[in-house]
mmJSON file of the N, C-alpha and C atoms, coordinates in Angstrom:
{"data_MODEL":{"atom_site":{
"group_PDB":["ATOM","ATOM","ATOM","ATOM","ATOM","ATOM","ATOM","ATOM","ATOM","ATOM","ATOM","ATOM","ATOM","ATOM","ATOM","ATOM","ATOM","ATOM","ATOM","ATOM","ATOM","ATOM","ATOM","ATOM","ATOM","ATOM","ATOM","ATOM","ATOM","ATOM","ATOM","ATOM","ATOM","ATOM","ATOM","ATOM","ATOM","ATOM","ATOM","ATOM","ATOM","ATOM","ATOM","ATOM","ATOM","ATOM","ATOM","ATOM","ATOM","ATOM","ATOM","ATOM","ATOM","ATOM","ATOM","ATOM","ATOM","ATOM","ATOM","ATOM","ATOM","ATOM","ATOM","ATOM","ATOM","ATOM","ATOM","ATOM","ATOM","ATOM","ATOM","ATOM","ATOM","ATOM","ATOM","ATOM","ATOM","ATOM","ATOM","ATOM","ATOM","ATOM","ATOM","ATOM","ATOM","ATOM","ATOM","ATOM","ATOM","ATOM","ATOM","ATOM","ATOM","ATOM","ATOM","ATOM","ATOM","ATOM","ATOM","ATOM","ATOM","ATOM","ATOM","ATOM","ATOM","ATOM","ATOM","ATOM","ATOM","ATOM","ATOM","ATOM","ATOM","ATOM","ATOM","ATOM","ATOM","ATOM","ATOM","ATOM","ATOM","ATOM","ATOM","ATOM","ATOM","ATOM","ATOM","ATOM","ATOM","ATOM","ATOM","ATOM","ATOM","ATOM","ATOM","ATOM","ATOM","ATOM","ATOM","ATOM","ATOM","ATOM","ATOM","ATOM","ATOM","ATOM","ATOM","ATOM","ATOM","ATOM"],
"id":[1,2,3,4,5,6,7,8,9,10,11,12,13,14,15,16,17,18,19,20,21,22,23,24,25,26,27,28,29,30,31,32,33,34,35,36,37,38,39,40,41,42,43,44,45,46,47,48,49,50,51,52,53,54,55,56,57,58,59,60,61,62,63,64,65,66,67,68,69,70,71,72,73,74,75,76,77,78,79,80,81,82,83,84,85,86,87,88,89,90,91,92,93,94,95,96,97,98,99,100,101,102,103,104,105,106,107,108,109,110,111,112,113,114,115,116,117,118,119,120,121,122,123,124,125,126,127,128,129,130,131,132,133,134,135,136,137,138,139,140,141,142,143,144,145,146,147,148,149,150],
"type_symbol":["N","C","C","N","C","C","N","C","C","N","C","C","N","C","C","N","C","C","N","C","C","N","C","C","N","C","C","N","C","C","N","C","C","N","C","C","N","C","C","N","C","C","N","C","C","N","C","C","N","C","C","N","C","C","N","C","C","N","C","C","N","C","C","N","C","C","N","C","C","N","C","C","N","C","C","N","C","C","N","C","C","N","C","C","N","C","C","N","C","C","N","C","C","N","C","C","N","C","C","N","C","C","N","C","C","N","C","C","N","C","C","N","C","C","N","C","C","N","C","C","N","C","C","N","C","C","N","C","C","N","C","C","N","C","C","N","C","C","N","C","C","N","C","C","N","C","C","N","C","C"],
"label_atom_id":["N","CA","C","N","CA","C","N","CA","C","N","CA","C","N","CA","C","N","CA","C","N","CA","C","N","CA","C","N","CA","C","N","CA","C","N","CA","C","N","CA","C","N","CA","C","N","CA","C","N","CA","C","N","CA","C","N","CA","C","N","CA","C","N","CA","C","N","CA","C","N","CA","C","N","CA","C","N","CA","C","N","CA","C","N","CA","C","N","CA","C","N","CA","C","N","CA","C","N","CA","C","N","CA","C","N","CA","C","N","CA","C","N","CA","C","N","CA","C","N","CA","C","N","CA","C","N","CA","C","N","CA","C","N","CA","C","N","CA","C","N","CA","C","N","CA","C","N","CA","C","N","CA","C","N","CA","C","N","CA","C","N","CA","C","N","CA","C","N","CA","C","N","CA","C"],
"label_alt_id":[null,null,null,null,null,null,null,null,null,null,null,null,null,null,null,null,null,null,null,null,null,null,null,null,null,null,null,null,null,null,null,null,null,null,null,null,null,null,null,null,null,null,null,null,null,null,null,null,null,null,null,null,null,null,null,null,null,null,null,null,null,null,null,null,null,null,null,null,null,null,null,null,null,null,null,null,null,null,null,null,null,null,null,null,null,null,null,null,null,null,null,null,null,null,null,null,null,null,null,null,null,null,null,null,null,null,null,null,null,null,null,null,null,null,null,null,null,null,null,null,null,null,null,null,null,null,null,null,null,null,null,null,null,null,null,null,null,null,null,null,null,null,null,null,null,null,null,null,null,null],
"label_comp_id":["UNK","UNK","UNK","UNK","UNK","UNK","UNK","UNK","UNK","UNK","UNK","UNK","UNK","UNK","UNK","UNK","UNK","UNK","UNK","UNK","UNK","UNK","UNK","UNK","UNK","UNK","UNK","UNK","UNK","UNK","UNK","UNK","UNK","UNK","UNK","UNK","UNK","UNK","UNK","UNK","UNK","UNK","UNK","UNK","UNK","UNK","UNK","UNK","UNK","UNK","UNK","UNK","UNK","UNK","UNK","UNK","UNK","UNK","UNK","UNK","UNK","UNK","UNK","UNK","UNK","UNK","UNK","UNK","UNK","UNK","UNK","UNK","UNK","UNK","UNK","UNK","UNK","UNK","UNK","UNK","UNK","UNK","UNK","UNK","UNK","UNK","UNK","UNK","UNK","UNK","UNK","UNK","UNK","UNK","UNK","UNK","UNK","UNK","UNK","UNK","UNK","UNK","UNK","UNK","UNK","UNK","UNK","UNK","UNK","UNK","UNK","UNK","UNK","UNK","UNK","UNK","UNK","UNK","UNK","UNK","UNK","UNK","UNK","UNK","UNK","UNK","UNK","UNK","UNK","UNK","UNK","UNK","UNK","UNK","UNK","UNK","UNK","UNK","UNK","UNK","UNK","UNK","UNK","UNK","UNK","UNK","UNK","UNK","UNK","UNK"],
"label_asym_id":["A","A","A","A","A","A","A","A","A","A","A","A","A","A","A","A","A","A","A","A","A","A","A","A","A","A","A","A","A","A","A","A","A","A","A","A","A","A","A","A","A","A","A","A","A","A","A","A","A","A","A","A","A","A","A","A","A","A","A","A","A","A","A","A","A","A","A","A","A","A","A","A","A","A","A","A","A","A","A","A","A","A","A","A","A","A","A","A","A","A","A","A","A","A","A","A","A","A","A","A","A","A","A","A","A","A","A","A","A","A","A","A","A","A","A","A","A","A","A","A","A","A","A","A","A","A","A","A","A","A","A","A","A","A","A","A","A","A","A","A","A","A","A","A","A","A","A","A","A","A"],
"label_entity_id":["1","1","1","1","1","1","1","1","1","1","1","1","1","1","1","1","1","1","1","1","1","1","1","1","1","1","1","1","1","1","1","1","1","1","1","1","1","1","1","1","1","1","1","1","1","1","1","1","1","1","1","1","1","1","1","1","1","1","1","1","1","1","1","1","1","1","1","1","1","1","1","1","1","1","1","1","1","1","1","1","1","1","1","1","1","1","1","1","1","1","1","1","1","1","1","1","1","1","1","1","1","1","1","1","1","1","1","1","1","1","1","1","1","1","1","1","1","1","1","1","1","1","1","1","1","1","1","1","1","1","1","1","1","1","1","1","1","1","1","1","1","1","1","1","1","1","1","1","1","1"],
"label_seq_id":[1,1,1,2,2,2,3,3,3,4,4,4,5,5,5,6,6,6,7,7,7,8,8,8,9,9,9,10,10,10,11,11,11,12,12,12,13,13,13,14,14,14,15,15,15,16,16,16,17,17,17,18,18,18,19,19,19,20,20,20,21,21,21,22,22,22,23,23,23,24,24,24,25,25,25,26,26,26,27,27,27,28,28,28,29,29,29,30,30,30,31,31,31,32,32,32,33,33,33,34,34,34,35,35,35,36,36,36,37,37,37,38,38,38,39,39,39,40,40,40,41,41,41,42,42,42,43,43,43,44,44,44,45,45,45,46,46,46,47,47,47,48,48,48,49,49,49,50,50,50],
"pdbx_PDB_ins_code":[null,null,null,null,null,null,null,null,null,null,null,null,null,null,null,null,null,null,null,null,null,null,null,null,null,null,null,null,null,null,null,null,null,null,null,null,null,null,null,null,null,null,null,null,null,null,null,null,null,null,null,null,null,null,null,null,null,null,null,null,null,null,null,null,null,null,null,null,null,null,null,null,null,null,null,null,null,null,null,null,null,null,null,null,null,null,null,null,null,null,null,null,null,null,null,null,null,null,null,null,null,null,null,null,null,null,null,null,null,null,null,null,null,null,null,null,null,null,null,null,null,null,null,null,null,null,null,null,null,null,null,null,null,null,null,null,null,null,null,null,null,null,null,null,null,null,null,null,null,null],
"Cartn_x":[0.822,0.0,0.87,1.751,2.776,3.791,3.99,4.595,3.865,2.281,1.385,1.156,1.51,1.257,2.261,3.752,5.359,5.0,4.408,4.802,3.475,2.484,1.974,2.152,2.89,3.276,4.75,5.398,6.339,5.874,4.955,4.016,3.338,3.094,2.696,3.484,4.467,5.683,6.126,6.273,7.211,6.436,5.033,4.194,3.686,3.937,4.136,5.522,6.637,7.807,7.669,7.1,7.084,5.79,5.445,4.057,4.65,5.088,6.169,7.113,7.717,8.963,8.164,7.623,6.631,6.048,5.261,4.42,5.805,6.891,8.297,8.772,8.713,9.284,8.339,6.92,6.029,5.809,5.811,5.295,7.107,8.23,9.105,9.009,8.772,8.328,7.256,5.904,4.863,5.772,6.163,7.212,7.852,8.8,9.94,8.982,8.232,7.524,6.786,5.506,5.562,6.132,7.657,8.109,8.781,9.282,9.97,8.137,7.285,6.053,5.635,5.991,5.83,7.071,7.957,8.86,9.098,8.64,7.71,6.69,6.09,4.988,5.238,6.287,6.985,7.885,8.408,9.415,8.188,7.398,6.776,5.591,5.363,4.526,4.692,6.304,6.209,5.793,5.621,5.619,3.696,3.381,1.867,1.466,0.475,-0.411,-1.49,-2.262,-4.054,-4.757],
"Cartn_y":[-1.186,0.0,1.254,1.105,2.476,2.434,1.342,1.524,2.264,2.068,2.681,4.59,4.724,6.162,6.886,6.245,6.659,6.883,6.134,6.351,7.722,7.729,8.063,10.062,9.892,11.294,11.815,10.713,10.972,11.553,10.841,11.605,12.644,12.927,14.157,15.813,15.322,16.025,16.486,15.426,15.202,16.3,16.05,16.746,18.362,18.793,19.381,21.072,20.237,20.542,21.198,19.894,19.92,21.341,21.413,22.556,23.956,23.884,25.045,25.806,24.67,25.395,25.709,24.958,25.738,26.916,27.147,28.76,29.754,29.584,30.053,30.83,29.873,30.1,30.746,30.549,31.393,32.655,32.567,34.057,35.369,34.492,35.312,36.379,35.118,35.356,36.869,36.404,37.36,38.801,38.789,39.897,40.772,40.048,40.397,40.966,40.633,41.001,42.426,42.233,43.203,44.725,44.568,45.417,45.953,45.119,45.406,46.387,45.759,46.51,47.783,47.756,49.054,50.282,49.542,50.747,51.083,50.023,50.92,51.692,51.769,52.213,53.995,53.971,55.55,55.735,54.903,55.615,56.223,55.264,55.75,57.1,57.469,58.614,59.693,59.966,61.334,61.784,60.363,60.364,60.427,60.787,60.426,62.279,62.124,63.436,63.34,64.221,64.279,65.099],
"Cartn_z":[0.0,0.0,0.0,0.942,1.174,-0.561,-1.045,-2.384,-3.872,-3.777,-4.511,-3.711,-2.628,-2.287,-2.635,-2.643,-3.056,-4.603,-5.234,-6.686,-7.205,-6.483,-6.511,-6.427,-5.425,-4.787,-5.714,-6.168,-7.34,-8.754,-9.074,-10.284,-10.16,-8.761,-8.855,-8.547,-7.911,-7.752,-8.696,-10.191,-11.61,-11.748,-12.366,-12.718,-12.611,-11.124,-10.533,-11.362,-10.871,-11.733,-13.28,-13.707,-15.621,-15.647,-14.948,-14.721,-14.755,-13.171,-13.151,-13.763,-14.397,-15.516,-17.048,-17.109,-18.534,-18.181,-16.706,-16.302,-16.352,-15.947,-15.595,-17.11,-17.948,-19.016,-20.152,-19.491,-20.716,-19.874,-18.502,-18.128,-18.18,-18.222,-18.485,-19.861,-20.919,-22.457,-22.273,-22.249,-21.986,-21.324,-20.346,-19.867,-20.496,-21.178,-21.99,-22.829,-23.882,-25.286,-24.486,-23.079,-23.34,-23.147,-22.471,-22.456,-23.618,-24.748,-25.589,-26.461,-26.471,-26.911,-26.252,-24.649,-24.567,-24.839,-25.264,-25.487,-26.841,-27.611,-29.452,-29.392,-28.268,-28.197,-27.73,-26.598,-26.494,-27.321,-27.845,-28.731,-29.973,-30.791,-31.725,-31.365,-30.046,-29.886,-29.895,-30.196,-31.295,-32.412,-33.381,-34.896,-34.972,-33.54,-34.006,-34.157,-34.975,-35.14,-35.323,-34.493,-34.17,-35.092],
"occupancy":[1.0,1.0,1.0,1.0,1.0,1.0,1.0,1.0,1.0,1.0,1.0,1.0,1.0,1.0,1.0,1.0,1.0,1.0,1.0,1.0,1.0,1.0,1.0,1.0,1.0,1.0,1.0,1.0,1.0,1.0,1.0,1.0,1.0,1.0,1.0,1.0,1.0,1.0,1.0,1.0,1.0,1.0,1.0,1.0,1.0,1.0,1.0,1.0,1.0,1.0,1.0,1.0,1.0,1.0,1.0,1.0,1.0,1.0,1.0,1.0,1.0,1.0,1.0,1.0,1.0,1.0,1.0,1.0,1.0,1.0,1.0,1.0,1.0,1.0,1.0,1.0,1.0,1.0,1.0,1.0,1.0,1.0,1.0,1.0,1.0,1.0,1.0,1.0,1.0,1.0,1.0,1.0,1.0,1.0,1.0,1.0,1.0,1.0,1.0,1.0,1.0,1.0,1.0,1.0,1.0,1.0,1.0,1.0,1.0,1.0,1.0,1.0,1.0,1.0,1.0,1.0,1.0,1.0,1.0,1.0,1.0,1.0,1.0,1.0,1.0,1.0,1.0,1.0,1.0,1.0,1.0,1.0,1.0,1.0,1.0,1.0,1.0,1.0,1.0,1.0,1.0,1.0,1.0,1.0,1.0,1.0,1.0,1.0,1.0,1.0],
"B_iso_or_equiv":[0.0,0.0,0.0,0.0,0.0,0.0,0.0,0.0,0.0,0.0,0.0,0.0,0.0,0.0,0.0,0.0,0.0,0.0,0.0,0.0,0.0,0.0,0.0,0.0,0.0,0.0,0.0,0.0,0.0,0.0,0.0,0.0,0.0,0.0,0.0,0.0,0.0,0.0,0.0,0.0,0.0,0.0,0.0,0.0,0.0,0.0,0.0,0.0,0.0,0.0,0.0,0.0,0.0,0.0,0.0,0.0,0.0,0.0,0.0,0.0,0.0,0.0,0.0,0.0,0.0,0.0,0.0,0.0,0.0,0.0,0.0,0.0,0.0,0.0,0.0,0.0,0.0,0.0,0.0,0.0,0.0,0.0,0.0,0.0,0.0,0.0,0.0,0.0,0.0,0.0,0.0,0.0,0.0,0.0,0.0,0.0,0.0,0.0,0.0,0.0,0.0,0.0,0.0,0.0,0.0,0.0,0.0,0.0,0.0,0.0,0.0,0.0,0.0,0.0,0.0,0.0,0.0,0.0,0.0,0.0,0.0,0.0,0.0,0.0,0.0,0.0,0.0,0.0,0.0,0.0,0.0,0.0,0.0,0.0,0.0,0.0,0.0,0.0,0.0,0.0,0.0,0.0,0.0,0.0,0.0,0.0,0.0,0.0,0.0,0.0],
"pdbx_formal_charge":[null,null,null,null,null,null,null,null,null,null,null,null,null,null,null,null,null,null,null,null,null,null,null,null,null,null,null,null,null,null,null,null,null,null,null,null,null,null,null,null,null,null,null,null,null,null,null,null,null,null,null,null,null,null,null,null,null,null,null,null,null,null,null,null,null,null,null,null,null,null,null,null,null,null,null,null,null,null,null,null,null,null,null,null,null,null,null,null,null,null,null,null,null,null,null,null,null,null,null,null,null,null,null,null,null,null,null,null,null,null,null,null,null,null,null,null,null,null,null,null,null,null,null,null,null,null,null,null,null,null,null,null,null,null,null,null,null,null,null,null,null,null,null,null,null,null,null,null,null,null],
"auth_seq_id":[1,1,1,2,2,2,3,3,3,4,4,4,5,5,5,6,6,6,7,7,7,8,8,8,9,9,9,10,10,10,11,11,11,12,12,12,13,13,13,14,14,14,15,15,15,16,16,16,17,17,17,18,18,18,19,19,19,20,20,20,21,21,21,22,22,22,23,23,23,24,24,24,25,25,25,26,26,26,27,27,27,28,28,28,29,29,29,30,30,30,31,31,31,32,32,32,33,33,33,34,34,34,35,35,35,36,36,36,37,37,37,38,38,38,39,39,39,40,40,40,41,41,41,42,42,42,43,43,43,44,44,44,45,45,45,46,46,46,47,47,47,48,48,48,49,49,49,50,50,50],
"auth_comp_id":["UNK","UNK","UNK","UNK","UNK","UNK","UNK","UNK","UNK","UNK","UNK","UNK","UNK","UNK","UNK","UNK","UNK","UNK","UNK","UNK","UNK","UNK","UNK","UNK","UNK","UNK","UNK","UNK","UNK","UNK","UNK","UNK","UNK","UNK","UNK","UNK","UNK","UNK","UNK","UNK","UNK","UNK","UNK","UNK","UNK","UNK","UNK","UNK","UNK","UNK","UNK","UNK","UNK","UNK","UNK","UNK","UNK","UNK","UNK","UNK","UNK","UNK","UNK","UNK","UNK","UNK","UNK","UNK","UNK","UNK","UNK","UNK","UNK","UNK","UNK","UNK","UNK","UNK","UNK","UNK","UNK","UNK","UNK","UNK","UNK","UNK","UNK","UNK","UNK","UNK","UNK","UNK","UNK","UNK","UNK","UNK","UNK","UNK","UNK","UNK","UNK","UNK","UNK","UNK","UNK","UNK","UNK","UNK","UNK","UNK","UNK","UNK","UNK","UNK","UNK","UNK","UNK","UNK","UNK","UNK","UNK","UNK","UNK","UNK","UNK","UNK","UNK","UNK","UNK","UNK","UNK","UNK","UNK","UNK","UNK","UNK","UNK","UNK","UNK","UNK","UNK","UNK","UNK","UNK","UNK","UNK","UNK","UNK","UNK","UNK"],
"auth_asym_id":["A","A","A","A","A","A","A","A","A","A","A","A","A","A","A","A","A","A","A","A","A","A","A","A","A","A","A","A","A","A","A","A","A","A","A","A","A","A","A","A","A","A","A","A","A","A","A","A","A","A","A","A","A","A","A","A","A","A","A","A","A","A","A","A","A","A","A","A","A","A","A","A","A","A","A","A","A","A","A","A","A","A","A","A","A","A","A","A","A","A","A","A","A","A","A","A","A","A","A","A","A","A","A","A","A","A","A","A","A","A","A","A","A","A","A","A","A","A","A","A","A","A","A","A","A","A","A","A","A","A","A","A","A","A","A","A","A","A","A","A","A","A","A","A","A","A","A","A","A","A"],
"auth_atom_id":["N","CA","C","N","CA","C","N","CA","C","N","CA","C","N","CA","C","N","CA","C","N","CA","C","N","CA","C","N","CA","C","N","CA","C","N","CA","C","N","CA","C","N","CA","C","N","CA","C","N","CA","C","N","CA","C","N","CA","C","N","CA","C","N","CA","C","N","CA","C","N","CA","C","N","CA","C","N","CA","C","N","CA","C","N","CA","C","N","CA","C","N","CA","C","N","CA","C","N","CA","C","N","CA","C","N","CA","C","N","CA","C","N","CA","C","N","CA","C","N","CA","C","N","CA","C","N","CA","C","N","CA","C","N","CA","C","N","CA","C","N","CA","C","N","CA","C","N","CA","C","N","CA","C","N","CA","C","N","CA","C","N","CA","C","N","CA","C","N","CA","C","N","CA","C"],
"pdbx_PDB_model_num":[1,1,1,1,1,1,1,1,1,1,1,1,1,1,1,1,1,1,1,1,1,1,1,1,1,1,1,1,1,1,1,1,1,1,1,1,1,1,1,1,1,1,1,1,1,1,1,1,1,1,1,1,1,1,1,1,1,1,1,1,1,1,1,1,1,1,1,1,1,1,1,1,1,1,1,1,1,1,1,1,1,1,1,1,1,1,1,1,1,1,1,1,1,1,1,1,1,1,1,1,1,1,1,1,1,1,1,1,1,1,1,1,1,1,1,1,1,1,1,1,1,1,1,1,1,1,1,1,1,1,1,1,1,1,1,1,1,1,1,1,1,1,1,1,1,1,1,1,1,1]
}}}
């Protein structure tokens, strides 16, 4: 019984992990873009006219 709760708590741990580093690595992404977007965004608001 205690060998089915070990493997059990291992898969979810793995799982766990493999979760984390994907949220890690897409919310860095999202970040990065939109700062590089907000700074086209001041640089280009001189060139605007109303």
């Amino acid at each position: 019984m205690n060998e089915k709760a070990y493997k059990t708590m291992t898969g979810a741990g793995a799982c766990s992990l493999v979760i984390g580093i994907i949220l890690l690595v897409t919310g860095l992404t999202t970040g990065i873009l939109a700062i590089v977007n907000g700074g086209r965004l001041l640089k280009a608001k001189s060139d605007l006219i109303f």
